[in-house]
C-alpha angles and dihedrals in degrees: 000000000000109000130222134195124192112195088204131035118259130201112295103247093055089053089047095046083044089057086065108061102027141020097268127204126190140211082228093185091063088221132131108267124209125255084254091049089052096045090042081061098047092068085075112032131092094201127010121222110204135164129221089272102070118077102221088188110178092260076071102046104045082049083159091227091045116131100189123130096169137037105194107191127203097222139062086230117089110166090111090070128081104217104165074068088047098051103037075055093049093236119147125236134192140172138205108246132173095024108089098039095102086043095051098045093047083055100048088052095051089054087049092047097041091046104047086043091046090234090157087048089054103037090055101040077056107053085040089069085238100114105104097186147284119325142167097236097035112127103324111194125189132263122232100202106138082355109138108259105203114207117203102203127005117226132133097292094051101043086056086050093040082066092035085063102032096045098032098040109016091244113167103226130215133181154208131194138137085250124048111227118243116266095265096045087060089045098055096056098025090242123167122206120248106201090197135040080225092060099048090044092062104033098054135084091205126022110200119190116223099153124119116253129230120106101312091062097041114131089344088144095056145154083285108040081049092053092052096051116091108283075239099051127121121225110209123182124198102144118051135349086217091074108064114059096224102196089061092043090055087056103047083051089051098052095043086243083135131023101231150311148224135210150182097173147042149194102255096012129205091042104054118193114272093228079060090054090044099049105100097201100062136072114224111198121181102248094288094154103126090017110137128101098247083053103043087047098044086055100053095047082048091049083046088048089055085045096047086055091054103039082053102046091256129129104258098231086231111063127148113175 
């Protein structure tokens, strides 16, 4: 019976699902496990099932006792795997694409809206026992009705918030990407072409990051991309840590060369830089993104649909590598 070994839990309905199709084991603990752990599982696993927090390097993945021929990832990212290694090895890999679109970009709305409106500051000032009641000049935000919205990368997530915004807040959208979408793809979200990641920085109110991760995208936010952005623009981060250099946004933060920023994910999570914490104008969130019930589960059946394929000799209609 073809084993499979998740390094984190999943829904319940997905592991019970999985059950049926495959001998299952769990990391029944839910905590990060170590390269040596994963590797330890992988001498006896058919396919690993790992998230986007878990580094699968190629010292990993040519684990000389190693008896994967598939990695399955819940996640559409996979910068975190090294798949020149998985393929000069013949392993599989597959991803979970087009079902966390509608969940990111929600999320990616909530931190514009609850930065520019100051929500965290409130929230906290709040909870601390420090409000001392309504007043006409506490802690004014900004509105981003018909404010430019500035998309760095534009992908799926970022073409459903592109209409949230645009539909829900009048925001005019821009964006950046090394490919230009086709024309109804920017009609549909009223979307205008930045030819240069220059252009887009100056010109928006909010810059949102939808981009992938991996070398091309390393430090692409940094100390003078942030000096280029309005004095009153808002950073927000839903794709990868790595591409913000933090140190250079909690300056920026510092200095007032920004207004604010928001983010779900970060360089080295889960530590997050202490200048970040301390920064009073930016919402920190732990990687929520696609965090909703209807999402996590539609990824794992996804993830199943891509392990069904396999187990059967058919081509799983994720891969990847």
């Amino acid at each position: 019976m073809t084993r499979i070994f998740l390094t984190r839990r999943w829904p319940a309905e997905v592991e019970d699902h999985l059950r049926s199709m495959a001998r299952v084991e769990l990391n029944k603990d839910d905590r990060a496990l170590s390269a040596a752990e994963i590797a330890a599982a992988m001498e006896h696993a058919d396919i690993l099932c790992p998230t986007v927090s878990d580094a699968i390097s190629a010292d990993v993945i040519n684990h000389p006792a190693s008896a994967v021929k598939m990695i399955c990832n819940y996640g559409a990212g996979y910068d975190h795997i090294d798949l020149d290694a998985c393929r000069a090895r013949g392993i599989i890999v597959t991803n979970t694409p087009d079902v966390l679109s509608e969940a990111t970009a929600e999320l990616a709305l909530a931190l514009m809206l609850m930065v520019a409106r100051r929500a965290g500051e409130g929230e906290r000032e709040l909870r601390s026992g420090r409000w001392s009641g309504w007043r006409p000049t506490h802690m004014l935000g900004t509105s981003l009705a018909g404010k430019r919205l500035g998309l760095i990368g534009f992908g799926r997530i970022a073409q459903v918030l592109a209409r949230k915004a645009g539909a829900g807040l009048g925001m005019k959208i821009l964006y950046h990407s090394r490919r230009r979408a086709p024309p109804d793809v920017e009609a549909a979200a009223s979307a205008h072409h930045c030819a240069s990641l220059d252009e887009l920085i100056a010109s928006a109110d909010v810059v949102s990051l939808h981009c992938p991760g991996g070398q091309a995208t390393e430090g692409l936010i940094g100390a003078e991309q942030l000096r280029r952005m309005k004095p009153t623009a808002l950073l927000i981060n839903t794709a990868r840590g790595s591409v913000v250099d933090e140190t250079a946004l909690a300056a920026a933060l510092r200095d007032g060369a920004i207004a604010g920023a928001g983010l779900d994910v970060f360089r080295n999570e889960p530590r997050v830089s202490r200048d970040l914490i301390e920064a009073p104008n930016i919402v920190l969130l732990p990687h929520l993104g696609s965090a909703t019930s209807e999402t996590r589960i539609a990824m794992g059946m996804r993830a199943a649909e891509n392990l069904e394929a396999w187990i059967a000799g058919r081509e799983p209609p994720n891969r990847i590598a």
